[in-house]
Structure formats: C-alpha cells, structure tokens
PyMOL Python script that loads the backbone (N, CA, C, O; Angstrom):
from pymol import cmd

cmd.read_pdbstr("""\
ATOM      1  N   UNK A   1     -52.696  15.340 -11.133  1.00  0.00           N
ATOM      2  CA  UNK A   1     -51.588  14.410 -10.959  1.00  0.00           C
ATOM      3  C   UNK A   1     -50.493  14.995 -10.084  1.00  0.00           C
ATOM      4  O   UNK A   1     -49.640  14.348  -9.476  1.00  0.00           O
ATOM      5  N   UNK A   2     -50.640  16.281 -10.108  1.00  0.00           N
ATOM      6  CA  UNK A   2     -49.152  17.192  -9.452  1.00  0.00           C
ATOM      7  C   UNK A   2     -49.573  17.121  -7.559  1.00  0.00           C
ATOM      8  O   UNK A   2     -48.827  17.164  -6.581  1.00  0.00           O
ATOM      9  N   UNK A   3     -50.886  17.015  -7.657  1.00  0.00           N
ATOM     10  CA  UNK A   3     -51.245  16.977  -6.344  1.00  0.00           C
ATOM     11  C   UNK A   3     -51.283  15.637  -5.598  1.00  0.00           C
ATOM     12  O   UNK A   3     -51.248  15.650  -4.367  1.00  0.00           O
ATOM     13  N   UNK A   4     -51.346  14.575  -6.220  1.00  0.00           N
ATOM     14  CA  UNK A   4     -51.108  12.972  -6.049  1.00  0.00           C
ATOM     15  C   UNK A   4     -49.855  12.890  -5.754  1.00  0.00           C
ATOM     16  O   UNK A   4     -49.451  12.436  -4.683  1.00  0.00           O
ATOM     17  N   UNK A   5     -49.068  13.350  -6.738  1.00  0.00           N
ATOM     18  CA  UNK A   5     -47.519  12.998  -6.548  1.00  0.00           C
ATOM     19  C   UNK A   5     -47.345  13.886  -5.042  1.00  0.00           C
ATOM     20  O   UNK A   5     -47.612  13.514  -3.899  1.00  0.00           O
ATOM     21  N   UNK A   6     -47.032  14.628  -5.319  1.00  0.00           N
ATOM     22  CA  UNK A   6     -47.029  15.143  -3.918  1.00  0.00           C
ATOM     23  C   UNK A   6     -47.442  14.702  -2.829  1.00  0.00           C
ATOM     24  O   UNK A   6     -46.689  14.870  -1.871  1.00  0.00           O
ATOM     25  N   UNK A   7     -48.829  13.957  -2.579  1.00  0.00           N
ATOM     26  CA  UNK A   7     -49.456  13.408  -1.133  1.00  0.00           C
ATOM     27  C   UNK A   7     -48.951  11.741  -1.720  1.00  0.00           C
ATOM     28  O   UNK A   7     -49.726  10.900  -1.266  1.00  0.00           O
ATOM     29  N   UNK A   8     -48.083  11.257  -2.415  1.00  0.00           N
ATOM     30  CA  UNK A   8     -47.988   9.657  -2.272  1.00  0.00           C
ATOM     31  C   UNK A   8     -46.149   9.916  -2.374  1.00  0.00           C
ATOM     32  O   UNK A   8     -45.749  10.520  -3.369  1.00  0.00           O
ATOM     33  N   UNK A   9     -45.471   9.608  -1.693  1.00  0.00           N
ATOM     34  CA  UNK A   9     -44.405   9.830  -2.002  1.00  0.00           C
ATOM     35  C   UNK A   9     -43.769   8.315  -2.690  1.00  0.00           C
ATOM     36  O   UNK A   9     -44.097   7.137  -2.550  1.00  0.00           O
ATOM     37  N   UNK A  10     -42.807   8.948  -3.408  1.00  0.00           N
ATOM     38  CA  UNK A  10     -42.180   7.680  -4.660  1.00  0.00           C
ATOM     39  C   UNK A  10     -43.210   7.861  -6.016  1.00  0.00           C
ATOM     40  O   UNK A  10     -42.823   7.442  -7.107  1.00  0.00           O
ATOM     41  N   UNK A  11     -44.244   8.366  -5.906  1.00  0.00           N
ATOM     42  CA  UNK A  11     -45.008   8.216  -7.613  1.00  0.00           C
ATOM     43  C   UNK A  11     -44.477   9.347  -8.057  1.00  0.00           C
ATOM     44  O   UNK A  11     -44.075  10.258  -7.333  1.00  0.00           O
ATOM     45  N   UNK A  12     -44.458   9.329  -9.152  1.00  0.00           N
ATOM     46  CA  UNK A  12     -43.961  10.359 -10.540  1.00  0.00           C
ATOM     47  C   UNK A  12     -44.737  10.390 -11.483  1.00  0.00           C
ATOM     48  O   UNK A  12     -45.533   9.457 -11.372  1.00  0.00           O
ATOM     49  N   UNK A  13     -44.962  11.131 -12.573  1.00  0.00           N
ATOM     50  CA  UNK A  13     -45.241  11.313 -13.750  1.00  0.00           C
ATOM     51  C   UNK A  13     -44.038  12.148 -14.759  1.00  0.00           C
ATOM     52  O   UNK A  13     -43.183  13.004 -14.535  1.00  0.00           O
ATOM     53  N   UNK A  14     -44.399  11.549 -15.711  1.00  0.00           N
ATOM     54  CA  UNK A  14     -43.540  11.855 -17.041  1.00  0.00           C
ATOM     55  C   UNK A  14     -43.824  11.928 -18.427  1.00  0.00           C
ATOM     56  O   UNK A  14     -44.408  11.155 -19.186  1.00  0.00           O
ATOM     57  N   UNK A  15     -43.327  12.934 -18.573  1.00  0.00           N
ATOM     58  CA  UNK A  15     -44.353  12.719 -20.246  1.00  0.00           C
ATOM     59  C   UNK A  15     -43.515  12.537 -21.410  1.00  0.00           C
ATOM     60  O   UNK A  15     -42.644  13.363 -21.683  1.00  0.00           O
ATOM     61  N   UNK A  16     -43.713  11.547 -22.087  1.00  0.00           N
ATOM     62  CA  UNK A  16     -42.759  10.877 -23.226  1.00  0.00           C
ATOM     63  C   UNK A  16     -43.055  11.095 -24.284  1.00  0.00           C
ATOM     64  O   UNK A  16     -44.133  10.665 -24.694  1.00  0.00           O
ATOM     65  N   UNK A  17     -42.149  11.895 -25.175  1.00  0.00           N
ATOM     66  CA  UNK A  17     -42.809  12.449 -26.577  1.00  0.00           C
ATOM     67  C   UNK A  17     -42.422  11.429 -27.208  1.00  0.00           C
ATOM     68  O   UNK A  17     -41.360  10.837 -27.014  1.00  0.00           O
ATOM     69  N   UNK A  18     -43.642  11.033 -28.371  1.00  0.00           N
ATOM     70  CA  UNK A  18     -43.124   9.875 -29.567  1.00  0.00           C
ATOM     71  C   UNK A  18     -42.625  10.397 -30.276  1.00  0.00           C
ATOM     72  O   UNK A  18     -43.062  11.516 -30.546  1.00  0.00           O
ATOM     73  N   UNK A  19     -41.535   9.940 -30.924  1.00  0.00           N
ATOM     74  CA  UNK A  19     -40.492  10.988 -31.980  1.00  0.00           C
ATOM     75  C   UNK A  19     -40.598   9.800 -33.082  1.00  0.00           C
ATOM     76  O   UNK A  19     -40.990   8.639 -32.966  1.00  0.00           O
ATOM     77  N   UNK A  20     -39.956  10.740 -34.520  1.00  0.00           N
ATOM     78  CA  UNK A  20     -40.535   9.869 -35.710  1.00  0.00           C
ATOM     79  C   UNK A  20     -39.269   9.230 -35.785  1.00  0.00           C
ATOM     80  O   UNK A  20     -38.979   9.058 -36.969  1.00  0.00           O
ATOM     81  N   UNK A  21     -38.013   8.622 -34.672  1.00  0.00           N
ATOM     82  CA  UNK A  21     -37.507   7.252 -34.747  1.00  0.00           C
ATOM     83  C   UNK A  21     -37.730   6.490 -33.607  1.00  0.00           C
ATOM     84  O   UNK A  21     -37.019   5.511 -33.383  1.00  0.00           O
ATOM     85  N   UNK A  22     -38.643   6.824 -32.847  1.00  0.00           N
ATOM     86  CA  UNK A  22     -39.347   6.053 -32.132  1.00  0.00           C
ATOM     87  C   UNK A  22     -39.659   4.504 -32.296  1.00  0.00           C
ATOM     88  O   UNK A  22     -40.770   4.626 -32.813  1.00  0.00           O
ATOM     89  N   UNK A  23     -39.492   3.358 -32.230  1.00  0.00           N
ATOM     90  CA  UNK A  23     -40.024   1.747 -32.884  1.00  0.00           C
ATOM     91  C   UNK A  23     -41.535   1.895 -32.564  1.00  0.00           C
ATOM     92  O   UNK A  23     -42.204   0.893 -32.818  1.00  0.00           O
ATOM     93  N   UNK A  24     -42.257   3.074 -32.001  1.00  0.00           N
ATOM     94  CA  UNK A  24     -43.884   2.655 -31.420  1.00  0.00           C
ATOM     95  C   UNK A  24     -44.362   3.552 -32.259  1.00  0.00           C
ATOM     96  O   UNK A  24     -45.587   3.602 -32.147  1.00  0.00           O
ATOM     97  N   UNK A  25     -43.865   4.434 -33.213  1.00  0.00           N
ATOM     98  CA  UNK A  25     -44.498   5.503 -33.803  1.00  0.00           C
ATOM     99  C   UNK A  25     -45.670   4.279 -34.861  1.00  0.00           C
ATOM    100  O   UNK A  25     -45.412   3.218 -35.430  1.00  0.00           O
ATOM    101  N   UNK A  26     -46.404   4.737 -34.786  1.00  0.00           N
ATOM    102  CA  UNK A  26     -47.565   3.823 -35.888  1.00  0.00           C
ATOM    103  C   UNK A  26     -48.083   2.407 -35.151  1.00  0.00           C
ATOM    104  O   UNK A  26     -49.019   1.692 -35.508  1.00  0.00           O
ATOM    105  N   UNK A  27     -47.483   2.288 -34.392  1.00  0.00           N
ATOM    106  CA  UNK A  27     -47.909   1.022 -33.417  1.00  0.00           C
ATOM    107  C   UNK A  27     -48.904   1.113 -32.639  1.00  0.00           C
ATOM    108  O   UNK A  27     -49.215   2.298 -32.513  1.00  0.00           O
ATOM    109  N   UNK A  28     -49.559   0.424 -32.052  1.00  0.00           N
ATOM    110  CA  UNK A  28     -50.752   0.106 -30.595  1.00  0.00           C
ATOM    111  C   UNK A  28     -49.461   0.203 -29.491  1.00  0.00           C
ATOM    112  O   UNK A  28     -48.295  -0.192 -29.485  1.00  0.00           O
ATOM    113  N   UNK A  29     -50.404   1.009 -28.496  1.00  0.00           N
ATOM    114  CA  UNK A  29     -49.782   0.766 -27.046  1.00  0.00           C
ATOM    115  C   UNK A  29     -49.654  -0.408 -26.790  1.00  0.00           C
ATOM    116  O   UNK A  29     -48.466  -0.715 -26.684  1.00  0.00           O
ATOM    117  N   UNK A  30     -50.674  -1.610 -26.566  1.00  0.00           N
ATOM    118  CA  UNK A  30     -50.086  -3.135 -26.448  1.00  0.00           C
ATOM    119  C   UNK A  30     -49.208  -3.314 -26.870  1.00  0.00           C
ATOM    120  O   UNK A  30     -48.584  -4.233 -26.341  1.00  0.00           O
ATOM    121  N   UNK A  31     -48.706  -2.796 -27.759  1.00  0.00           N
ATOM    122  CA  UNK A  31     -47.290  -3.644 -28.355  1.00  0.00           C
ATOM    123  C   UNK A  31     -46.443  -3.807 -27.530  1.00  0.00           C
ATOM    124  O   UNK A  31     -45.907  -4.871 -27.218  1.00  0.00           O
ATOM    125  N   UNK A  32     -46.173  -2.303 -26.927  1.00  0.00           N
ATOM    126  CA  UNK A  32     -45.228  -1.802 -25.614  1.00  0.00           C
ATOM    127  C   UNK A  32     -45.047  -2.375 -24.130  1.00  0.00           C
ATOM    128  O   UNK A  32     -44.114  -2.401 -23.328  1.00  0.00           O
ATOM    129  N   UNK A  33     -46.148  -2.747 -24.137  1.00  0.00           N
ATOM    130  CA  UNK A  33     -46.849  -3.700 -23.021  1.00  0.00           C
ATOM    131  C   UNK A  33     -45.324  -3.404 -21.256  1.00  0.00           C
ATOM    132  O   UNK A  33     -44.602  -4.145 -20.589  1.00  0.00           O
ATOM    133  N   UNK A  34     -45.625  -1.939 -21.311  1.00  0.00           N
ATOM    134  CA  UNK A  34     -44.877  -0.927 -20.707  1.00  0.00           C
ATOM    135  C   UNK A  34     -45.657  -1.580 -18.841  1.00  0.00           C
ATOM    136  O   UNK A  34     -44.989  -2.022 -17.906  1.00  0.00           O
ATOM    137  N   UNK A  35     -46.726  -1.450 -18.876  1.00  0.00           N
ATOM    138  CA  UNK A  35     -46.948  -2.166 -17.749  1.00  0.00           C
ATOM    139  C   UNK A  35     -46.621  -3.569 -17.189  1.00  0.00           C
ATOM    140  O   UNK A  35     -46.450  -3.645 -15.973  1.00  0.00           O
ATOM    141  N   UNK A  36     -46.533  -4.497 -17.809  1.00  0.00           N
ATOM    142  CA  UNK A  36     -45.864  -5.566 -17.505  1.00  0.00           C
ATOM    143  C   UNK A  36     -44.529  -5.674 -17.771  1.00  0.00           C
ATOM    144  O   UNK A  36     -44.141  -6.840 -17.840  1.00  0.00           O
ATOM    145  N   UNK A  37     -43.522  -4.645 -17.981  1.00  0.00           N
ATOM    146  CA  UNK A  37     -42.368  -4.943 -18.310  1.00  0.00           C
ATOM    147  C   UNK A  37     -41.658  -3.701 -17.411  1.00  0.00           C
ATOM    148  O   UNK A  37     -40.450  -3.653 -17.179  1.00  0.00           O
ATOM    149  N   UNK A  38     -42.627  -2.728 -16.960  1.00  0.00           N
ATOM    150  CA  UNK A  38     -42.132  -1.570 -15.891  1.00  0.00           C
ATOM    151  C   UNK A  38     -42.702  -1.447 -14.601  1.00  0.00           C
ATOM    152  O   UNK A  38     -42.129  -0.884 -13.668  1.00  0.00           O
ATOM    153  N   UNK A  39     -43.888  -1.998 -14.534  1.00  0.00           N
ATOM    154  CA  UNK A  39     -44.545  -1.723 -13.575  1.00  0.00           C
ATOM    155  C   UNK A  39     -45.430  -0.116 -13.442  1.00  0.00           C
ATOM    156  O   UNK A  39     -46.228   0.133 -12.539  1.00  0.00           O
ATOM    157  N   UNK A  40     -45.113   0.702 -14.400  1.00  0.00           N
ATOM    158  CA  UNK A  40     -45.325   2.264 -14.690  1.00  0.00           C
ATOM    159  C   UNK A  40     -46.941   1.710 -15.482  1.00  0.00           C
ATOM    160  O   UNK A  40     -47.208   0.564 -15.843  1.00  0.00           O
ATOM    161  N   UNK A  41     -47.919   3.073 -15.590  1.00  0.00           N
ATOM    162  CA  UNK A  41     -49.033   3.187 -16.222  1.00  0.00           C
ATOM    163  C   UNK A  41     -48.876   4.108 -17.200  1.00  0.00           C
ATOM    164  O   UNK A  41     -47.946   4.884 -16.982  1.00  0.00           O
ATOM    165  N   UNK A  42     -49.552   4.306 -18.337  1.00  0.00           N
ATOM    166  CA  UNK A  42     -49.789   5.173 -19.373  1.00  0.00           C
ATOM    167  C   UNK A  42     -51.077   5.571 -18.951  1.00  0.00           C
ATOM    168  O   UNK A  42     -51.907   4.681 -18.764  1.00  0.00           O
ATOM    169  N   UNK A  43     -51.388   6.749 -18.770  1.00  0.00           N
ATOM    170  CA  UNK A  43     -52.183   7.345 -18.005  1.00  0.00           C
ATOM    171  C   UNK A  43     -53.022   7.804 -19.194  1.00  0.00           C
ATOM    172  O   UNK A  43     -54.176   7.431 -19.405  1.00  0.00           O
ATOM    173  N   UNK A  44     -52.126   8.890 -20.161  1.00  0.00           N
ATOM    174  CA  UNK A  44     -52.714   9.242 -21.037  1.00  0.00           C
ATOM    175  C   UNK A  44     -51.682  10.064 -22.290  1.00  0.00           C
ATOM    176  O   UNK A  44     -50.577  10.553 -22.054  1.00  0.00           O
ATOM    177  N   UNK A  45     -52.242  10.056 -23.372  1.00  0.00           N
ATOM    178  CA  UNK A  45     -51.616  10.454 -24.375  1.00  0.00           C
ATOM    179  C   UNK A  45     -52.109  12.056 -25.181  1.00  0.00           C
ATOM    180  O   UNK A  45     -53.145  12.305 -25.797  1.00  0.00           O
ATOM    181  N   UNK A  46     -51.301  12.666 -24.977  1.00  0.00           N
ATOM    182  CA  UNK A  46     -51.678  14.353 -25.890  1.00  0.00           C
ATOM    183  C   UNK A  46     -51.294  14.064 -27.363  1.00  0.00           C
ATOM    184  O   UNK A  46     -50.212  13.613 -27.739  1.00  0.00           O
ATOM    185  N   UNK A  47     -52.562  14.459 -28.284  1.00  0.00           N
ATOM    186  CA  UNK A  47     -51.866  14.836 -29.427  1.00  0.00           C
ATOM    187  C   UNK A  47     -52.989  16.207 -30.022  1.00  0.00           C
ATOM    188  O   UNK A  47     -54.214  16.227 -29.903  1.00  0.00           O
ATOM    189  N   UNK A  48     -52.663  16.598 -30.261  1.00  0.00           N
ATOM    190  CA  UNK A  48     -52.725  17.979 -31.122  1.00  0.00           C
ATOM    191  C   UNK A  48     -53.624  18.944 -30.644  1.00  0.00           C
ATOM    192  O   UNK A  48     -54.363  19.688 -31.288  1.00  0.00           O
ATOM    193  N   UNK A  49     -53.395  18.790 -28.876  1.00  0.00           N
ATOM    194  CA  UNK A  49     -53.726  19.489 -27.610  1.00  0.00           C
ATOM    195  C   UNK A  49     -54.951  19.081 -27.277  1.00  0.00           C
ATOM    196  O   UNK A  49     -55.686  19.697 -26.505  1.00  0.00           O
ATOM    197  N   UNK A  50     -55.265  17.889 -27.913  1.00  0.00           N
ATOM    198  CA  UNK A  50     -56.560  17.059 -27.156  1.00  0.00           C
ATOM    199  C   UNK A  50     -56.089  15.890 -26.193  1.00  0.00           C
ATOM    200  O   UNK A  50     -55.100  15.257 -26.562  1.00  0.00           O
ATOM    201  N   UNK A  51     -56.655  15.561 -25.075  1.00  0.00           N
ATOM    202  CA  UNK A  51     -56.036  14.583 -23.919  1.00  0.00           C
ATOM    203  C   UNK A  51     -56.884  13.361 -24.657  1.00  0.00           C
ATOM    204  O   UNK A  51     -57.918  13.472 -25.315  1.00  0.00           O
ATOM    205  N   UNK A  52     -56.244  12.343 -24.392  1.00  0.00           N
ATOM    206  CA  UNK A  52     -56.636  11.001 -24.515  1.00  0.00           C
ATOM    207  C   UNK A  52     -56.484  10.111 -23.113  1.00  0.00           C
ATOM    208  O   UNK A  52     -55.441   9.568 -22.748  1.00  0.00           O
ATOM    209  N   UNK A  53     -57.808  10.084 -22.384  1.00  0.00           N
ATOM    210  CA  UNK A  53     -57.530   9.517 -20.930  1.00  0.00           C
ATOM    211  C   UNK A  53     -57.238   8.147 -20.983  1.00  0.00           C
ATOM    212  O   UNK A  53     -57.701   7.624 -21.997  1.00  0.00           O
ATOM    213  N   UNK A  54     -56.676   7.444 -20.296  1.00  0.00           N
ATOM    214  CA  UNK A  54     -57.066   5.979 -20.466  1.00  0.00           C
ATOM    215  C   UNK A  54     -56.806   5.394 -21.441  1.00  0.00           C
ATOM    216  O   UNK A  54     -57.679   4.545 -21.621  1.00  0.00           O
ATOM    217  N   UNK A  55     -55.732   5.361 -22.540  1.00  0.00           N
ATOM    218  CA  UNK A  55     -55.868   4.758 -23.913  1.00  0.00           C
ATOM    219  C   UNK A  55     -55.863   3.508 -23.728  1.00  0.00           C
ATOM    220  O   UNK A  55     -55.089   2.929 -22.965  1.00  0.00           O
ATOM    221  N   UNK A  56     -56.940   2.847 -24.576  1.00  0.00           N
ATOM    222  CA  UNK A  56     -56.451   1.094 -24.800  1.00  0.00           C
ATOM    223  C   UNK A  56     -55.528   0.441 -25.082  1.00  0.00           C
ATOM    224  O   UNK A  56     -54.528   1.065 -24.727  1.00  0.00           O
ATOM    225  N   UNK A  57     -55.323  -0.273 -25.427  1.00  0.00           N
ATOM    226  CA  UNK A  57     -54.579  -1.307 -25.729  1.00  0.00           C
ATOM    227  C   UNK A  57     -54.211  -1.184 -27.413  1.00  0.00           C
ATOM    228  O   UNK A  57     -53.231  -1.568 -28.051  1.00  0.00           O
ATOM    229  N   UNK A  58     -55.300  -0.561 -27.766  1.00  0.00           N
ATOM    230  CA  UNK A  58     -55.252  -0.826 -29.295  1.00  0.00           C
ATOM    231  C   UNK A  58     -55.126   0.442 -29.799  1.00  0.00           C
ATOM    232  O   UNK A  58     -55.254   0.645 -31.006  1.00  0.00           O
ATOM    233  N   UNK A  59     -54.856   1.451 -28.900  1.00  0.00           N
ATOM    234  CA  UNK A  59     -54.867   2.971 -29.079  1.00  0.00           C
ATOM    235  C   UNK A  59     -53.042   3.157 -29.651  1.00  0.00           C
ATOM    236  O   UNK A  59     -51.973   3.044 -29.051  1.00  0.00           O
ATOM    237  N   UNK A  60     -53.408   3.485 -31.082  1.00  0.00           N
ATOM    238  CA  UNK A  60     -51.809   3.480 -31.810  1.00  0.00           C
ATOM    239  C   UNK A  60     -51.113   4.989 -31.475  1.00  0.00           C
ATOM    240  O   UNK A  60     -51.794   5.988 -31.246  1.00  0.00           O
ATOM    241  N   UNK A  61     -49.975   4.976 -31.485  1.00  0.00           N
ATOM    242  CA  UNK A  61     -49.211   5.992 -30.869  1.00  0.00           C
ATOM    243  C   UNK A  61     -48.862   6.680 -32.838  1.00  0.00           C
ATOM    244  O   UNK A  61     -48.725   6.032 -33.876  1.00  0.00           O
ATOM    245  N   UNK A  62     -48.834   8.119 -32.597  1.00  0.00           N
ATOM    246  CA  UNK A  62     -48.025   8.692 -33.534  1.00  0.00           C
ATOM    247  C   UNK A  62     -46.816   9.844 -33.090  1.00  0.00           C
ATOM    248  O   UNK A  62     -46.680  10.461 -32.034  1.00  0.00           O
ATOM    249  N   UNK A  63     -46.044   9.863 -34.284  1.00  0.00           N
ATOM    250  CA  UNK A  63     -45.230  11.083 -34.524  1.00  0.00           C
ATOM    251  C   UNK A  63     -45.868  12.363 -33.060  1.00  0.00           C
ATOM    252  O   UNK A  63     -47.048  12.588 -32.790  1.00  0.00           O
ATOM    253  N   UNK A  64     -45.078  12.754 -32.624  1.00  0.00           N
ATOM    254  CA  UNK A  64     -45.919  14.369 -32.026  1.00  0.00           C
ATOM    255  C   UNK A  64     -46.517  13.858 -30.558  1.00  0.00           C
ATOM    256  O   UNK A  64     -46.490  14.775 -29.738  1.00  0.00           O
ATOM    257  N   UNK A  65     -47.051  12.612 -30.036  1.00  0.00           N
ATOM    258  CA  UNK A  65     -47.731  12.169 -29.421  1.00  0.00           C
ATOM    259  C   UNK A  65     -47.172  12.722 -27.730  1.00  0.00           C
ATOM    260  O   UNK A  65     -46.199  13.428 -27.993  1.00  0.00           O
ATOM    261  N   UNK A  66     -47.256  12.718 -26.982  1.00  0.00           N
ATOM    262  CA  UNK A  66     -47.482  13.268 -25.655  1.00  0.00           C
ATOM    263  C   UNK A  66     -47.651  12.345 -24.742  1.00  0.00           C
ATOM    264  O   UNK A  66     -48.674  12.480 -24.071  1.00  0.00           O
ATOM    265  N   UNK A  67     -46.746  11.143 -24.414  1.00  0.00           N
ATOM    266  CA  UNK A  67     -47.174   9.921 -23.566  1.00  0.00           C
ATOM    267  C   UNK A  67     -47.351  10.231 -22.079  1.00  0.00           C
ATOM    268  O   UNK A  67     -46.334  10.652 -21.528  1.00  0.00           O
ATOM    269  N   UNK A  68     -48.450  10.103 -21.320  1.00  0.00           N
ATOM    270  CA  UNK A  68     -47.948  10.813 -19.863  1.00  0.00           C
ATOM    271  C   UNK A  68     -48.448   9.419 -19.283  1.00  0.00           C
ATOM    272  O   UNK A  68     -49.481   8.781 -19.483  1.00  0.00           O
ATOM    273  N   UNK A  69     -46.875   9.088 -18.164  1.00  0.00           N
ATOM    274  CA  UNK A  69     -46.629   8.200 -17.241  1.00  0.00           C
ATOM    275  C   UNK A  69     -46.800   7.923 -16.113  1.00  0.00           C
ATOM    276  O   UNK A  69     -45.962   8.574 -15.489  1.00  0.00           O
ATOM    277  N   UNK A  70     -47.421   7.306 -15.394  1.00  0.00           N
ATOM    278  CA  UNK A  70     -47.344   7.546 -13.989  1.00  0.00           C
ATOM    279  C   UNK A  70     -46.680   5.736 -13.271  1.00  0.00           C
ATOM    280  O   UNK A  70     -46.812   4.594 -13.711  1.00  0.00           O
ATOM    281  N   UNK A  71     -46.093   6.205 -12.228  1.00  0.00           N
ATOM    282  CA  UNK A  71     -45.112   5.111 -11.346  1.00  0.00           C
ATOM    283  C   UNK A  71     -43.779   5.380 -10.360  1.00  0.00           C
ATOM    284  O   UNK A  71     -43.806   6.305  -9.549  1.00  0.00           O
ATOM    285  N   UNK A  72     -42.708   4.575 -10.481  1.00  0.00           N
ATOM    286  CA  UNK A  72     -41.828   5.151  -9.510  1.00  0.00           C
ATOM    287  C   UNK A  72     -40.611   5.841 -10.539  1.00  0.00           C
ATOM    288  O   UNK A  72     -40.871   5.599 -11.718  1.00  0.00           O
ATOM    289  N   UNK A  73     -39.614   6.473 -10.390  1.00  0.00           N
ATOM    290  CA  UNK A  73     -39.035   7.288 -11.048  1.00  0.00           C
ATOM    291  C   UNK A  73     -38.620   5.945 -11.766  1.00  0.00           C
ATOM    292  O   UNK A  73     -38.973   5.954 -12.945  1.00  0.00           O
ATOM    293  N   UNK A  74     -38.092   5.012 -11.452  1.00  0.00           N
ATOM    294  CA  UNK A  74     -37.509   3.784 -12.350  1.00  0.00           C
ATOM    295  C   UNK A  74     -37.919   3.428 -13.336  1.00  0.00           C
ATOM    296  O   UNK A  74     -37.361   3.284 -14.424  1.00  0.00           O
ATOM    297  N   UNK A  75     -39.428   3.178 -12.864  1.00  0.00           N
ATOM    298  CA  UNK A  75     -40.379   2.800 -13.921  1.00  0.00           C
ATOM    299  C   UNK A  75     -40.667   3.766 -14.797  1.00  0.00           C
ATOM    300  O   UNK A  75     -40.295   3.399 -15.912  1.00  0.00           O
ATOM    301  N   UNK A  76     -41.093   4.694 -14.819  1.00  0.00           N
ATOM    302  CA  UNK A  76     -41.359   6.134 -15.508  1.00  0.00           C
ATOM    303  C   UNK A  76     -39.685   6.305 -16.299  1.00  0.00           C
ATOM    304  O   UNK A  76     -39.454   6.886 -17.359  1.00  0.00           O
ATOM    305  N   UNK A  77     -39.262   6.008 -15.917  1.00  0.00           N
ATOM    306  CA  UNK A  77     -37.581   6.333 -16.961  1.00  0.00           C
ATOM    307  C   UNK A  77     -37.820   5.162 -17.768  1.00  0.00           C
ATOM    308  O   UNK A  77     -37.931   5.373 -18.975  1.00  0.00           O
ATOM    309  N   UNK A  78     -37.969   3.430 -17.175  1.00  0.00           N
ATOM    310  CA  UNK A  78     -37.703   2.246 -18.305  1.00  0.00           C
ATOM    311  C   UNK A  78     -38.823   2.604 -19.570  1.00  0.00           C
ATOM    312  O   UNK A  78     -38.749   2.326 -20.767  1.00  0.00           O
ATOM    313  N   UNK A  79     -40.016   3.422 -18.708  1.00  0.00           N
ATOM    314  CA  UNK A  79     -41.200   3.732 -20.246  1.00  0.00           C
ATOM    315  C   UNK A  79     -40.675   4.173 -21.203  1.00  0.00           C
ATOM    316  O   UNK A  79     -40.844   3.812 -22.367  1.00  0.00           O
ATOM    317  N   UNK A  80     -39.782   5.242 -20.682  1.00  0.00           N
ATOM    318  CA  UNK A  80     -39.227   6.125 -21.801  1.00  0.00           C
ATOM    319  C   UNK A  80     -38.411   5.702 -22.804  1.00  0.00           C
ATOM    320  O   UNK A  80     -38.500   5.950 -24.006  1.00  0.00           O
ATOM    321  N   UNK A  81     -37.347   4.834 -22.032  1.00  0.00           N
ATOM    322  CA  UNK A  81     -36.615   4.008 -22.975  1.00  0.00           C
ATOM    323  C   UNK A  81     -37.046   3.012 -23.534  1.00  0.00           C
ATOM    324  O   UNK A  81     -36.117   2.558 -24.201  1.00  0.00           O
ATOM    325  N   UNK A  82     -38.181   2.233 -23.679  1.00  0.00           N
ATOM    326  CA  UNK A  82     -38.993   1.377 -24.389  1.00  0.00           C
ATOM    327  C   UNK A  82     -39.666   2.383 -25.299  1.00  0.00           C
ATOM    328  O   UNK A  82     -39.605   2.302 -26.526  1.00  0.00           O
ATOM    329  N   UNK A  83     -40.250   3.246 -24.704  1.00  0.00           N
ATOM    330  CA  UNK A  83     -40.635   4.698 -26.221  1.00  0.00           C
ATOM    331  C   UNK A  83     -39.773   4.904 -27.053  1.00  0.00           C
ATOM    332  O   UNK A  83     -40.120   5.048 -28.225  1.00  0.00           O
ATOM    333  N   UNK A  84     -38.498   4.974 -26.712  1.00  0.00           N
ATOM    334  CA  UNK A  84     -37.946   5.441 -27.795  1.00  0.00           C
ATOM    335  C   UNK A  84     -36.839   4.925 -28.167  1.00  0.00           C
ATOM    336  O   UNK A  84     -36.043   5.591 -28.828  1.00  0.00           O
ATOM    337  N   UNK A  85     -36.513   3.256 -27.702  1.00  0.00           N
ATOM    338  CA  UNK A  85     -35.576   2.952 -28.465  1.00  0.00           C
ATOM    339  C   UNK A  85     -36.006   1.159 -28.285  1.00  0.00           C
ATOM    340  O   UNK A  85     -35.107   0.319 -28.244  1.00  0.00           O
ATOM    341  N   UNK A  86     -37.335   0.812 -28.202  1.00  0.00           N
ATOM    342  CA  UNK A  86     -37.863  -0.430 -27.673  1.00  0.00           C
ATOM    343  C   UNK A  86     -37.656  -1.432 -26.947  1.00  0.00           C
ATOM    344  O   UNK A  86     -38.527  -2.292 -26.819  1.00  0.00           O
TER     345      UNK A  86
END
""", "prot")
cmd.dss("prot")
cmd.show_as("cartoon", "prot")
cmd.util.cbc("prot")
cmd.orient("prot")
C-alpha cells in the first residue's frame, strides 16, 4: 500500500483503531456503510495480528480492531470519524 500511495498521488491509507466507545464496536461493517458516505475503502481489518483482507459487509468490528483505509486524505479522516463517533 506504501508503494501505491506513493506512485498515485492524493490516495492515503489510515488505520482506525475500534475503541470500546466506538458506536461500531460489535456491529457489521455495513452498518458504517463508510463507502457510500466517504467515498474511502476498508481495505482491511487487524485483530490479534491476523490481517483480514477484504472484509464483507457482514464482517463485525470489535474492541482492539485495526481498520485500514484507503482514499483521499478527506475521505480517510470522515472514516475515522464515523469509527468512532458515528
């Protein structure tokens, strides 16, 4: 991803920790529905140093979780603030 960002200029990545006052902690990523409301992707989610590529739709977020973002810095910031305060 570090090498993408670099050869596309304007994309970013970001990685959004779910915290336990998070509104998505125990929820599905759909809920967030972060792509139609940012234009940003959820690329993939870390939890307990295993990668989760690609999560679905129905892939629930916890406590500890590791959200990694990809889009323009705008979008990659509105994810964050939909992570963690909905």
């Amino acid at each position: 991803l570090a090498e993408l960002q670099r050869e596309v200029e304007g994309l970013v990545t970001e990685q959004v920790p779910i915290t336990a006052d998070s509104p998505y902690d125990g929820r599905p990523l759909g809920d967030a529905r972060v792509r139609t409301r940012t234009g940003a992707s959820i690329v993939a989610v870390v939890r307990a140093g295993r990668v989760h590529a690609s999560p679905r739709p129905d892939f629930v977020f916890h406590e500890g979780d590791t959200v990694v973002v990809v889009g323009t810095a705008e979008g990659t910031h509105a994810v964050a603030e939909i992570l963690a305060s909905g």
